[in-house]
N, C-alpha and C positions, 0 to 999 in steps of 0.2 A: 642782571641778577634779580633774586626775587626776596624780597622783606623776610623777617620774620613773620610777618604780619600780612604777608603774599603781597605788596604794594611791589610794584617795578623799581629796581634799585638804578634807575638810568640816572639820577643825576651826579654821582658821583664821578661819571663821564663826561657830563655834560659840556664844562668847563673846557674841556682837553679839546673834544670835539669840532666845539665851535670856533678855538682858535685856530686847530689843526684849516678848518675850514675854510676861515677867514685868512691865513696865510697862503692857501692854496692860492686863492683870487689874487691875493698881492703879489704872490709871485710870476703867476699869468701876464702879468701887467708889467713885469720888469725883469730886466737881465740879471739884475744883481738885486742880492736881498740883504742889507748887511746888518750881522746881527744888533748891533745898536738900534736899528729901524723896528726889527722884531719883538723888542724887549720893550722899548717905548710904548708902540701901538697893541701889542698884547699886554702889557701894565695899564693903559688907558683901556682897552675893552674889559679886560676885567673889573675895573672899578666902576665904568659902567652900568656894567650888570648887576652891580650887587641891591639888594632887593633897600624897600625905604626902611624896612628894622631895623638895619644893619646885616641880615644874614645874606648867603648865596643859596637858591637851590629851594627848594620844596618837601615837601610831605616829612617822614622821618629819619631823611636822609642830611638834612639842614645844618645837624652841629657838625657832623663828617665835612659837607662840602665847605662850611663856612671857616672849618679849623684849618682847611687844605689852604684854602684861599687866603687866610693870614699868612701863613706859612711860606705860601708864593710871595707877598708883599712882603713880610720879610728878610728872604732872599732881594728882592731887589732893592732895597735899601726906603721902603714905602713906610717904615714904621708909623711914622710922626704924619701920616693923611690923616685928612677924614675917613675915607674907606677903614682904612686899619684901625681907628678909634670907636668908631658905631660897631666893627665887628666884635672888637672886644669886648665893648661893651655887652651886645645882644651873647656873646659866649661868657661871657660871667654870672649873666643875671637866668640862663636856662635851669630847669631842674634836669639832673640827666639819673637816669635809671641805670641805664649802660655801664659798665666799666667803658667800654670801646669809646665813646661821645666824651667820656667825660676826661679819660687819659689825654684824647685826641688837643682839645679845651686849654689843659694844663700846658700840652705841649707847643700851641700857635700862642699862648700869651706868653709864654719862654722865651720864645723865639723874638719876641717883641722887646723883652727887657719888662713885663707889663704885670699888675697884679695877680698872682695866681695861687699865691701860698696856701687860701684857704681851699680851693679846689685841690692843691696837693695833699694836704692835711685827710681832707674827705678820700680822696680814692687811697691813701697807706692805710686809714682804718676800715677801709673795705676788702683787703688782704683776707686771704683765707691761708693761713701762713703753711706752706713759704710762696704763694702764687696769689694770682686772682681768675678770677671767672667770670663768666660776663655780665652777673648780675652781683647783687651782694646773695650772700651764702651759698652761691653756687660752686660746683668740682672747679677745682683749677684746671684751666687750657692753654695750651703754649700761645695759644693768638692773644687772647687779654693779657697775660703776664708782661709778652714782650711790648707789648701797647704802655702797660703801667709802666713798666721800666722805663719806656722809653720818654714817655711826662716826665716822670720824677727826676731820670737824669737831668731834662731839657732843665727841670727846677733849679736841679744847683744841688742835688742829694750826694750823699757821699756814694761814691760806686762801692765801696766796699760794705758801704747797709743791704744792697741791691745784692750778692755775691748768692747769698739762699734761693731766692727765685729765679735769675739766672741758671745756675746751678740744675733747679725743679727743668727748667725749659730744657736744660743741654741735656738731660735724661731722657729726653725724648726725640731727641733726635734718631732718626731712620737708620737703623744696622744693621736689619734682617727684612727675610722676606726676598721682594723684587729689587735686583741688585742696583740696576740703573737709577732704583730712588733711594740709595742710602746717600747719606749726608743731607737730606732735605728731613722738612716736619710736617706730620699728615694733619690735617683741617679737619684736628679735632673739634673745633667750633670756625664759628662763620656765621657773618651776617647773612645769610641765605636762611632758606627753608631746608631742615636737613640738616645732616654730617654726613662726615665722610672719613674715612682712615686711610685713602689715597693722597699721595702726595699734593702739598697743595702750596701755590706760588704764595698766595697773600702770605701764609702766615711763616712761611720760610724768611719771606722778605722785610718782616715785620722785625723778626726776630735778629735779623743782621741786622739793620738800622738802630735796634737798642741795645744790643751787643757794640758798635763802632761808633757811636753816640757817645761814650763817654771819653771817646779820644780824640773828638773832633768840636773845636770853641763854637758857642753860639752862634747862631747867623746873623744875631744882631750886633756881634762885636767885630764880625768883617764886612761889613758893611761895603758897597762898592761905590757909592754915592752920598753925600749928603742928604740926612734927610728931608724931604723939601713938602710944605703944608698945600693945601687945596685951598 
């Protein structure tokens, strides 16, 4: 992918990549892989990697990779590391312009149980009612809206304050046109250079994730592990 800003959007990949990578060789090396082995050694290379600020990742891609990256520790029950304490840190203390970084922010310190309220405060009064845009006072786009949504749920907001922007996104769902893409949403915005009004996965995907978010608990209240300090 290409920035706004034309920078290579490869680190957003990066991450996936290197473990996909790194489990290849593992597996080369043994008959069986079990996933307790996987989840271990890919929870330690990622911590790893993570940069000495606290963040993952490079150039303008940073808060996206770093918010993913909580999100993953998260899920595996990593809250209470180091890792997952400098990242929150470094994603508290950024300026974000974005809706997209700063929704993303709200939604890996959620996920944490971790302070975020004033980060949710800030993106509800950068609504452009009933949606958001990817900047402040920009058109509303179903990719940002369902980003903010999906923070604010991760927040703890009532789903039914969320019903209006919702609502904004499911108007735009695909019902004309090329038939094989109705029921998806076109990539009215995107972190790319460019739009598009062709069907487009990210923000279809985006938009279920914050739609079924509000019916599914925390990641950090199911927890599969104690959490255990560095």
């Amino acid at each position: 992918m290409i920035g706004l800003d034309g920078s290579k959007w490869d680190n957003r990949l990066s991450i996936v990549t290197a473990v996909a990578l790194f489990l290849a060789s593992a597996q080369a090396g043994s008959d069986t892989l079990s996933p307790e082995f996987v989840r271990v050694r890919t929870i330690a290379w990622l911590e790893a990697h993570q940069e000495a600020d606290g963040s993952w990742g490079s150039g303008i891609t940073r808060p996206l990779v770093t918010a993913e990256s909580l999100v993953a520790l998260a899920s595996a029950g990593r809250c209470q590391t180091l890792a997952a304490g400098r990242a929150a840190d470094w994603l508290a203390n950024q300026h974000y312009v974005g809706i997209d970084f700063r929704a993303r922010a709200v939604r890996a310190l959620s996920h944490c149980a971790l302070p975020s309220s004033e980060l949710g405060s800030e993106l509800e009064a950068l609504s452009v009612n009933p949606g958001w845009g990817p900047v402040s006072g920009a058109g509303i786009t179903s990719y940002d809206t369902a980003l903010a949504i999906g923070g604010l749920l991760a927040l703890g907001r009532n789903p039914e304050s969320l019903e209006a922007p919702l609502g904004e996104v499911f108007t735009r769902q695909l019902s004309s046109g090329v038939e094989s893409e109705w029921g998806g949403w076109a990539g009215d915005f995107l972190p790319v250079s460019g739009a598009t009004t062709a069907l487009e996965p990210t923000t279809s995907s985006e938009i279920v994730r914050a739609r079924f978010s509000r019916i599914c608990p925390p990641r950090s209240s199911r927890m599969r592990e104690p959490a255990r300090s560095q």
